[in-house]
KEKE-3310 file (N, C-alpha, C; in steps of 0.2 Angstrom, whole numbers, plus 5000, padded with zeros to 4 digits):
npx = (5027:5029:5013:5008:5016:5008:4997:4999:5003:4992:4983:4989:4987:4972:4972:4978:4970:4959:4961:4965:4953:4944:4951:4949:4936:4936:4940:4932:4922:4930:4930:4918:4917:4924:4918:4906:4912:4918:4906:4900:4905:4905:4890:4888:4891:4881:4870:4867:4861:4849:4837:4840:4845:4838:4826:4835:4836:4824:4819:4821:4815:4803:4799:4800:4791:4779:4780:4781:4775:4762:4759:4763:4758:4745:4738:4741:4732:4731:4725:4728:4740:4753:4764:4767:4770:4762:4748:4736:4741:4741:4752:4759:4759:4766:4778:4784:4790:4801:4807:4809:4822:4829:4831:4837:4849:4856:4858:4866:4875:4881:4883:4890:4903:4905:4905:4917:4927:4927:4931:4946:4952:4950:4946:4957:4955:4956:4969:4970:4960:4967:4978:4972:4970:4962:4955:4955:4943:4933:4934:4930:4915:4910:4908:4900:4889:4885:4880:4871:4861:4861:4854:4843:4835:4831:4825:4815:4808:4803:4795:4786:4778:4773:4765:4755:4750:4747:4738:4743:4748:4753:4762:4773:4778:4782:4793:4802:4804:4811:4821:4827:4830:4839:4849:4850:4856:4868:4876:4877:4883:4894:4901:4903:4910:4922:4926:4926:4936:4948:4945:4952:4950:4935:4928:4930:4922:4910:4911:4910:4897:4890:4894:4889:4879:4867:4864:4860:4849:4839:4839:4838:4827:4816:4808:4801:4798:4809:4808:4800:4811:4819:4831:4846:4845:4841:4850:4861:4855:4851:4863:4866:4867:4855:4844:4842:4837:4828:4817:4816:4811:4799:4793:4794:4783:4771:4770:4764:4771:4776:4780:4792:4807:4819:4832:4839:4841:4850:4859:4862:4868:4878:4887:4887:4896:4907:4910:4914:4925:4933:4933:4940:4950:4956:4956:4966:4980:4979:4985:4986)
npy = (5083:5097:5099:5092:5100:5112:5110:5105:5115:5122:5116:5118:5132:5135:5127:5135:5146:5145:5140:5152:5160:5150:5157:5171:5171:5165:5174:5184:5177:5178:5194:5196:5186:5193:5207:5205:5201:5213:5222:5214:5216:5232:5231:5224:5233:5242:5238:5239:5252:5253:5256:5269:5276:5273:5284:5295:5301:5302:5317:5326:5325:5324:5335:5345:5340:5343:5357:5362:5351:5350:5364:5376:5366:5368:5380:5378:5374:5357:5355:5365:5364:5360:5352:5348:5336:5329:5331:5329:5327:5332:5347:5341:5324:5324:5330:5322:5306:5313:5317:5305:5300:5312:5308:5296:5299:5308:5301:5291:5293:5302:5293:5284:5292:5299:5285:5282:5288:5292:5278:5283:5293:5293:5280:5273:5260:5259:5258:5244:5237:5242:5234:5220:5206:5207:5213:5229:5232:5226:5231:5243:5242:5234:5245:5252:5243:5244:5254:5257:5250:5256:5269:5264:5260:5274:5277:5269:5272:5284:5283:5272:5283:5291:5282:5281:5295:5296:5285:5277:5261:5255:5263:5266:5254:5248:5236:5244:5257:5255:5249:5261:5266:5260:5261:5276:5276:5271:5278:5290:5284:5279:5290:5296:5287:5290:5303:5299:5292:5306:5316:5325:5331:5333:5343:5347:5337:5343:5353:5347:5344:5356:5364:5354:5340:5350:5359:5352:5344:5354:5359:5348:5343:5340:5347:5353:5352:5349:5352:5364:5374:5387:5384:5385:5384:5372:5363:5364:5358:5346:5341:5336:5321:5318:5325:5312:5304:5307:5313:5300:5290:5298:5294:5281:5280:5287:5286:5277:5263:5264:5278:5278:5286:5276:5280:5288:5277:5272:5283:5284:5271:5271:5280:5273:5263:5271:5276:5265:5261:5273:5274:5259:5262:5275:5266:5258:5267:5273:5280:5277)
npz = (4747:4747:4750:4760:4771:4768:4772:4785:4792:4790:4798:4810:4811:4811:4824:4833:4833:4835:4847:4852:4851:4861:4874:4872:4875:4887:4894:4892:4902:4915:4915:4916:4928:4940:4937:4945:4958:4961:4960:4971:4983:4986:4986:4997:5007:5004:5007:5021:5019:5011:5013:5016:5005:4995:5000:4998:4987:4982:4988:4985:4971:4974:4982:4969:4961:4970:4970:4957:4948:4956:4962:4951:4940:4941:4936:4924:4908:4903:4891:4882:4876:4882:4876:4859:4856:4869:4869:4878:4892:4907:4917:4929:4926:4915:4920:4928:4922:4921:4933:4937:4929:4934:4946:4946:4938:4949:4960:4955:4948:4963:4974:4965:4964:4976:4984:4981:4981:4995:4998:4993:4999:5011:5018:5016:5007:4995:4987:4989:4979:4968:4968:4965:4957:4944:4928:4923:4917:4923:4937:4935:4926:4939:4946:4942:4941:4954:4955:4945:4954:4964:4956:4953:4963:4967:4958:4954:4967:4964:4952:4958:4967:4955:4950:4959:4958:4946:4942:4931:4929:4917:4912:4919:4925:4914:4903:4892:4899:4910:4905:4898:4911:4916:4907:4908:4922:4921:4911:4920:4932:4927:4925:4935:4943:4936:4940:4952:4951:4949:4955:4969:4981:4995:4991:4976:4972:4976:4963:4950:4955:4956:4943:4932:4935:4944:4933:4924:4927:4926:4912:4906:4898:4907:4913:4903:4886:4872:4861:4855:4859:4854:4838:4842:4856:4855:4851:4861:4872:4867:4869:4880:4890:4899:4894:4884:4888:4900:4889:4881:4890:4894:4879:4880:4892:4888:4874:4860:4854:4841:4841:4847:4852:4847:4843:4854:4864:4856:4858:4872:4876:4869:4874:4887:4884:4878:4890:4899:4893:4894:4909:4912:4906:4914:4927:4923:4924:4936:4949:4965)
capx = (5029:5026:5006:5007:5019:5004:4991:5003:5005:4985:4980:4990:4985:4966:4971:4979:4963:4952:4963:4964:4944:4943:4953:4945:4928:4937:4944:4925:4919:4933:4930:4912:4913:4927:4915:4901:4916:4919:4899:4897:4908:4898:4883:4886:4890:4875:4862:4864:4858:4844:4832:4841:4845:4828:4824:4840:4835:4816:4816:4823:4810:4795:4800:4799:4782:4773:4780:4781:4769:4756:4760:4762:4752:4737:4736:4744:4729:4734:4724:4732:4748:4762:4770:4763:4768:4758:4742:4732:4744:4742:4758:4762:4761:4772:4786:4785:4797:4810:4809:4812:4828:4834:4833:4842:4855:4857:4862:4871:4881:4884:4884:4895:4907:4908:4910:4926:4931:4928:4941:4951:4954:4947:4945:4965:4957:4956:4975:4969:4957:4968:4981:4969:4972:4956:4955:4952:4938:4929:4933:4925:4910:4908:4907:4893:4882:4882:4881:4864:4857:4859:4850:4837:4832:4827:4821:4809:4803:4800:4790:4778:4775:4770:4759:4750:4746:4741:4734:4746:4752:4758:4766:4779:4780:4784:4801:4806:4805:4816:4828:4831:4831:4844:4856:4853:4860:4875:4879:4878:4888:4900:4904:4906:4918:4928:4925:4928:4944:4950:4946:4957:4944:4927:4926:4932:4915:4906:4913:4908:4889:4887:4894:4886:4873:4862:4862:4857:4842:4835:4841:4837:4820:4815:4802:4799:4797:4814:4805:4797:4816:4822:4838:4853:4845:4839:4858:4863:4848:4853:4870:4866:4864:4849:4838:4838:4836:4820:4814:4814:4806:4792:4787:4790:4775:4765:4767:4763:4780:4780:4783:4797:4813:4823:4838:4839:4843:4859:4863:4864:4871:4885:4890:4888:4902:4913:4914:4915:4934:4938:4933:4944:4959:4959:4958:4973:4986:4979:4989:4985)
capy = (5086:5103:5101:5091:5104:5117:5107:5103:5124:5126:5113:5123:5139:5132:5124:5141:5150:5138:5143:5158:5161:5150:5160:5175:5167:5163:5181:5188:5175:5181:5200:5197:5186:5198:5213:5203:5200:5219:5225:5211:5220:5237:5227:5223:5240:5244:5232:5241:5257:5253:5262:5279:5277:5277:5290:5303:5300:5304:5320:5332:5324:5326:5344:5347:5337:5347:5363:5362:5348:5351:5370:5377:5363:5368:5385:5375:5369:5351:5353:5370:5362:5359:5351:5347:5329:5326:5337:5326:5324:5336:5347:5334:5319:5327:5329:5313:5303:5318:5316:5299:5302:5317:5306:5293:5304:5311:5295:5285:5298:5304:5288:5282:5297:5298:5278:5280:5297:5287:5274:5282:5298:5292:5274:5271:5254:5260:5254:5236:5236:5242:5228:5215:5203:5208:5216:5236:5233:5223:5237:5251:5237:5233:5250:5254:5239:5247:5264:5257:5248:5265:5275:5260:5261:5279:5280:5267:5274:5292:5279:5270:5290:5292:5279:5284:5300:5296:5279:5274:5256:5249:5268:5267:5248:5243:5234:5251:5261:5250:5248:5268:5269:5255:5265:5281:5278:5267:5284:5292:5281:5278:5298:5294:5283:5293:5307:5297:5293:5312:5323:5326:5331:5330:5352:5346:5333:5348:5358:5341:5344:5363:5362:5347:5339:5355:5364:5347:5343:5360:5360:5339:5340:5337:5354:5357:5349:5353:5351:5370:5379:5390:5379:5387:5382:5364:5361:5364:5355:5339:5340:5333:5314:5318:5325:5309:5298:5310:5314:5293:5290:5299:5291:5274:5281:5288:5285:5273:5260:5265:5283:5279:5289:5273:5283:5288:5271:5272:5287:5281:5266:5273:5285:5269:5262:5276:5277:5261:5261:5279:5272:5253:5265:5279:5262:5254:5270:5277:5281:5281)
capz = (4753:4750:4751:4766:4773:4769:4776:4793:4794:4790:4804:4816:4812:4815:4832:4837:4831:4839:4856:4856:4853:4870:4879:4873:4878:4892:4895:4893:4908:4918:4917:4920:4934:4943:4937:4950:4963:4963:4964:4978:4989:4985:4989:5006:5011:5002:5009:5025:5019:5007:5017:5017:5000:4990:5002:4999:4983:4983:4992:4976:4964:4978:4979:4961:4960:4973:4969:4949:4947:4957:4961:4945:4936:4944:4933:4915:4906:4899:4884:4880:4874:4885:4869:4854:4854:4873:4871:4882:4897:4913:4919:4933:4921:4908:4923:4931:4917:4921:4940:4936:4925:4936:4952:4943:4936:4955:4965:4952:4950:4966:4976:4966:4964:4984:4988:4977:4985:5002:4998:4991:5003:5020:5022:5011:5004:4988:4984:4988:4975:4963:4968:4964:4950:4939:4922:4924:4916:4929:4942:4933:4929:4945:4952:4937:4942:4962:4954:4942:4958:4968:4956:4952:4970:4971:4952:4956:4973:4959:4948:4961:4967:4948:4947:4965:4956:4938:4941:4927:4930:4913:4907:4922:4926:4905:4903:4889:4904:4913:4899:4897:4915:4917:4903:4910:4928:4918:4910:4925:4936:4924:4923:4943:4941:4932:4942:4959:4951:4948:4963:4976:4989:4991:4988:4969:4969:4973:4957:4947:4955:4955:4936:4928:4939:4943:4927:4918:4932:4924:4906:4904:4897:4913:4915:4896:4879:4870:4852:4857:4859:4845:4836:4847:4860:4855:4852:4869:4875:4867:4870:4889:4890:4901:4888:4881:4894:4897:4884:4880:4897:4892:4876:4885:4898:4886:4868:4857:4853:4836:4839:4854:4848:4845:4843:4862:4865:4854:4862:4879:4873:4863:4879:4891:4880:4879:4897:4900:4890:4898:4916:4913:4906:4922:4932:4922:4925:4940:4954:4971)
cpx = (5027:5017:5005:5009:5011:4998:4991:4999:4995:4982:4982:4988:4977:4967:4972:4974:4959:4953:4963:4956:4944:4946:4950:4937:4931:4937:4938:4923:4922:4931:4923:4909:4916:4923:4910:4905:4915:4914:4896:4900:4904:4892:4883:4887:4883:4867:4861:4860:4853:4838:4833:4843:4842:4827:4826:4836:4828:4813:4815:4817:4804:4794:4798:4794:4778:4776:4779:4773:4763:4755:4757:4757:4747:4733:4739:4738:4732:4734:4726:4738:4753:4766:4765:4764:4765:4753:4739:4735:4745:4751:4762:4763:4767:4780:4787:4790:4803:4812:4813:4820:4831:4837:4838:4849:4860:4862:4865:4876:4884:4885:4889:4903:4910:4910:4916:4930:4932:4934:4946:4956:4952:4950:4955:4962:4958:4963:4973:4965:4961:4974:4978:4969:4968:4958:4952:4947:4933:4931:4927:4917:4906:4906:4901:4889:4880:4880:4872:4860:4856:4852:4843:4834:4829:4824:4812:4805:4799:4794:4785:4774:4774:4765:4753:4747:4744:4737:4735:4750:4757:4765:4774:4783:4785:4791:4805:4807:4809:4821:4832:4831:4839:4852:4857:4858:4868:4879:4882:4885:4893:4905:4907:4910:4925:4930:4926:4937:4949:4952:4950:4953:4938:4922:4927:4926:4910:4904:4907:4897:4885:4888:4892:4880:4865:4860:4857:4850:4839:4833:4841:4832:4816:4808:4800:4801:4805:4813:4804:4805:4816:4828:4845:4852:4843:4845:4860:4861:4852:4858:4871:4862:4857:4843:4836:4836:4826:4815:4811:4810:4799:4788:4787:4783:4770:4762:4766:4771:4782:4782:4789:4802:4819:4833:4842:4843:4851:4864:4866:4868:4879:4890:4891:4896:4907:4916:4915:4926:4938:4939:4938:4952:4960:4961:4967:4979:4984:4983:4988:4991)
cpy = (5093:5105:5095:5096:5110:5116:5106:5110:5127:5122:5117:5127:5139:5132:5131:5145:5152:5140:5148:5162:5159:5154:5169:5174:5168:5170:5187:5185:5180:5188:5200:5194:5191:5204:5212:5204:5208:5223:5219:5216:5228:5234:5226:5230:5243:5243:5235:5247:5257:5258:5271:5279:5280:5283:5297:5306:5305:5312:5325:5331:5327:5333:5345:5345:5341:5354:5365:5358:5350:5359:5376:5372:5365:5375:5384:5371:5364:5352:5357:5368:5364:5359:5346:5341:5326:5332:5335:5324:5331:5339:5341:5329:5320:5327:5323:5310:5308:5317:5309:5295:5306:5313:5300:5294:5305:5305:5291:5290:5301:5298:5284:5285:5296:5292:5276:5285:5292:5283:5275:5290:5299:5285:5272:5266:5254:5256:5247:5234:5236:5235:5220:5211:5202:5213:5225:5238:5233:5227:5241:5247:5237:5239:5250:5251:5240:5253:5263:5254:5253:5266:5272:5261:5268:5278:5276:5269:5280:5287:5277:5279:5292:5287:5280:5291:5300:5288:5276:5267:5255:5255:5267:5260:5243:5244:5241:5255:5261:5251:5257:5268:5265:5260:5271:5282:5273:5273:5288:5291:5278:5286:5299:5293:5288:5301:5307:5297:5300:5317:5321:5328:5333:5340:5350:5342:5339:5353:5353:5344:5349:5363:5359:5344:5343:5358:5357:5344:5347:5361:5353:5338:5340:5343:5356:5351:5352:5355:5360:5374:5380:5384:5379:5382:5374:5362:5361:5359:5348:5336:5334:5326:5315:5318:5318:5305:5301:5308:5305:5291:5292:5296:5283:5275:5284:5288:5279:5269:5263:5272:5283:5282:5283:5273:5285:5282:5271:5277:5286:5275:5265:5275:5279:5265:5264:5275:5273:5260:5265:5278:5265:5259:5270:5273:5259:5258:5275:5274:5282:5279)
cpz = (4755:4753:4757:4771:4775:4773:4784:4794:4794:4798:4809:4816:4815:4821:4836:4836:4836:4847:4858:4856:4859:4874:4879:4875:4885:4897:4898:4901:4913:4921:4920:4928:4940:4942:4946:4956:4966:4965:4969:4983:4989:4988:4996:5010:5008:5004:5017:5026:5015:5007:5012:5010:4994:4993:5000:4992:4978:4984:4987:4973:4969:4978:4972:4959:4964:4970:4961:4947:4948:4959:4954:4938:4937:4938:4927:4914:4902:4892:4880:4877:4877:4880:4866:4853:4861:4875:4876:4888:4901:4913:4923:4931:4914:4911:4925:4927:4921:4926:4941:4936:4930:4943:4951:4942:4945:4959:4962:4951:4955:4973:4973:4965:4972:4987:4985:4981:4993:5004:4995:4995:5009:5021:5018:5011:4999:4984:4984:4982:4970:4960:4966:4956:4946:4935:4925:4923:4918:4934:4938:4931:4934:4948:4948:4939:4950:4960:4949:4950:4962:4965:4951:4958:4973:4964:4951:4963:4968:4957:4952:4963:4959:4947:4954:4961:4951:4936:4935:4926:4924:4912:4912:4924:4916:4904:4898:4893:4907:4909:4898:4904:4917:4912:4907:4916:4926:4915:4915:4930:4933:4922:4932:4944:4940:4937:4949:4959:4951:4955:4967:4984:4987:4990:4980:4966:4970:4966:4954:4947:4952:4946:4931:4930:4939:4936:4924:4923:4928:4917:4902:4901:4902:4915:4911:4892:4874:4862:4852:4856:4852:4846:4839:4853:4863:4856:4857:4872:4873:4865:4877:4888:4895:4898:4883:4882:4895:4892:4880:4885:4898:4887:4877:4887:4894:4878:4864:4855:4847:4834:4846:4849:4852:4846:4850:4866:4863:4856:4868:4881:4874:4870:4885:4888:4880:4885:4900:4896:4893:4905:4918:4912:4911:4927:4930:4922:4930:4948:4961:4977)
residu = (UNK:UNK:UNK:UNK:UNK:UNK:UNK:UNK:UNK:UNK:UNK:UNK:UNK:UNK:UNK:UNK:UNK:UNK:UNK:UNK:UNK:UNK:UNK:UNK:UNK:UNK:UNK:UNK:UNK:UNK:UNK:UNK:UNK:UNK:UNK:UNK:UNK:UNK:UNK:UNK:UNK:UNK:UNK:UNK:UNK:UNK:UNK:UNK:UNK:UNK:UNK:UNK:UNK:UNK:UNK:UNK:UNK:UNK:UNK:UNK:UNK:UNK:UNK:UNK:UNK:UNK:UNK:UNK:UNK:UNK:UNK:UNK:UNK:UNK:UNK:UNK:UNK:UNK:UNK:UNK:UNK:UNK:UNK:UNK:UNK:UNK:UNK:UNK:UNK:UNK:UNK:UNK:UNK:UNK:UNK:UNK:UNK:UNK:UNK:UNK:UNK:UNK:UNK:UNK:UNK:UNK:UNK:UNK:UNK:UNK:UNK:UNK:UNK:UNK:UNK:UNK:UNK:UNK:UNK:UNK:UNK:UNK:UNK:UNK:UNK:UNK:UNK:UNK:UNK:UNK:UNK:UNK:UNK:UNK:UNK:UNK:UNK:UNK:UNK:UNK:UNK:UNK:UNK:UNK:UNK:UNK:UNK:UNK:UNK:UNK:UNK:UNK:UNK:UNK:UNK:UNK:UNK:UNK:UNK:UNK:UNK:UNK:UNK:UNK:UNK:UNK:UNK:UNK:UNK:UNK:UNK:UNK:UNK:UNK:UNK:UNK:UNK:UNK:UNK:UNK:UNK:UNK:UNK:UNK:UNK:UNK:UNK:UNK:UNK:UNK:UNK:UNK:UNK:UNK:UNK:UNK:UNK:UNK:UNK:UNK:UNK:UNK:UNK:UNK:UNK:UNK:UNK:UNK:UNK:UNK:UNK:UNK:UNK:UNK:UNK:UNK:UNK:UNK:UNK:UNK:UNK:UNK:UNK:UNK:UNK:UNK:UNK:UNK:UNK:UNK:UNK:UNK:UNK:UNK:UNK:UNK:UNK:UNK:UNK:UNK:UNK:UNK:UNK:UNK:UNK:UNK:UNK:UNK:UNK:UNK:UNK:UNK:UNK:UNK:UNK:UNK:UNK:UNK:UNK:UNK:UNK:UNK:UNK:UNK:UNK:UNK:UNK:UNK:UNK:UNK:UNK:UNK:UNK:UNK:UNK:UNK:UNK:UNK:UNK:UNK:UNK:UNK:UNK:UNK:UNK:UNK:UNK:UNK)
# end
């Protein structure tokens, strides 16, 4: 009796197992196809601006390409060492990755910081969203995959104006390139998120810009080699999710695979993660 008894009690413990895996199974579809639900709707307000998008996008990096790149490049010889790990690479080819990365940075984070700020301090739909019967996950999700489409849309217009001037197809078309540009504007636009959720008005998403955005456009790797600072100063340097996203982005475009800094990837990664937890938990106790 008793070892049928245990046998009964094991068979159930199994069944229940067995169901509650499926429901976790189940629970994953859920969140991902309500993540899709929530960057559809983004998306169609998106698809009529495509245009002006790429472009807003584009203007910053062109600037700092004609005046830095070409500007200032013109009197940095290449072969003089910019940075000791790309002797053979022009000033203007050395920035190009950063422009990439900062144009990235720039519109997933602030495209999608301002279409929260939108609905949630203009348009009043923002409450309806919050009332909807999906996971808090799939909100913040959803906004992240309008927030990487953004700032894939201007970081790819920077990239074809990269390969217009160094007649470099593969360094800027190659799937690694893709891959950190894909993380970096997930970091981005999940710093947005969180950042749409907070302010109070859109003088407060200024602060956000002037304090964190611009310093790190400057300070990202993005105009210099970080390897070259004294040790204070490196620590700082690659404090800023930017620096690594660059700094990756470059030996995508120009090194060899088996010196890509690997770890850059974990980095961007790890912080895509993070904010992904922090932006589902502001959705599940925010208040509007």
């Amino acid at each position: 009796m008793t070892a049928q008894t245990n046998a009964k009690t094991a068979a159930q413990t199994a069944a229940q197992n067995a169901a509650l895996a499926r429901t976790q199974r189940l629970s994953l579809g859920h969140i991902w196809r309500d993540s899709l639900t929530v960057f559809w709707g983004d998306w169609l307000d998106l698809r009529s601006r495509i245009t002006q998008v790429a472009a807003s996008g584009l203007i910053s990096p062109l600037i700092y390409i004609v005046a830095f790149g070409l500007g200032l490049g013109s009197s940095i010889n290449g072969s003089g060492g910019i940075s000791p790990e790309y002797p053979n690479i022009s000033y203007l080819e050395f920035i190009l990755p950063g422009m990439a990365a900062l144009s990235a940075m720039a519109i997933s984070f602030g495209g999608t910081t301002f279409s929260i700020c939108g609905e949630r301090l203009f348009s009043k739909t923002f409450e309806e969203m919050l009332l909807l019967p999906v996971h808090p996950l799939s909100l913040h999700i959803g906004k992240i995959m309008a927030g990487i489409l953004r700032g894939l849309m201007t970081s790819g217009s920077v990239a074809l104006v990269a390969i217009l001037f160094t007649q470099r197809l593969w360094s800027f078309l190659n799937p690694l390139f893709w891959l950190v540009l894909v993380l970096n504007c997930a970091v981005f636009a999940g710093i947005g998120v969180i950042a749409g959720l907070r302010v109070k008005s859109l003088e407060s998403v200024g602060l956000y810009n002037n304090f964190l955005i611009v310093p790190m456009s400057f300070l990202g790797a993005t105009f210099f080699d970080p390897s070259t600072l004294p040790g204070i100063l490196k620590g700082v340097v690659y404090c800023l999710p930017l620096t690594y996203a660059t700094t990756a982005l470059r030996a995508a475009a120009y090194r060899p695979l088996a010196d890509f800094p690997w770890l850059n990837l974990l980095v961007l990664g790890g912080l895509a993660l993070l904010l992904c937890w922090a932006g589902a938990y502001q959705f599940s106790h925010q208040q509007d």
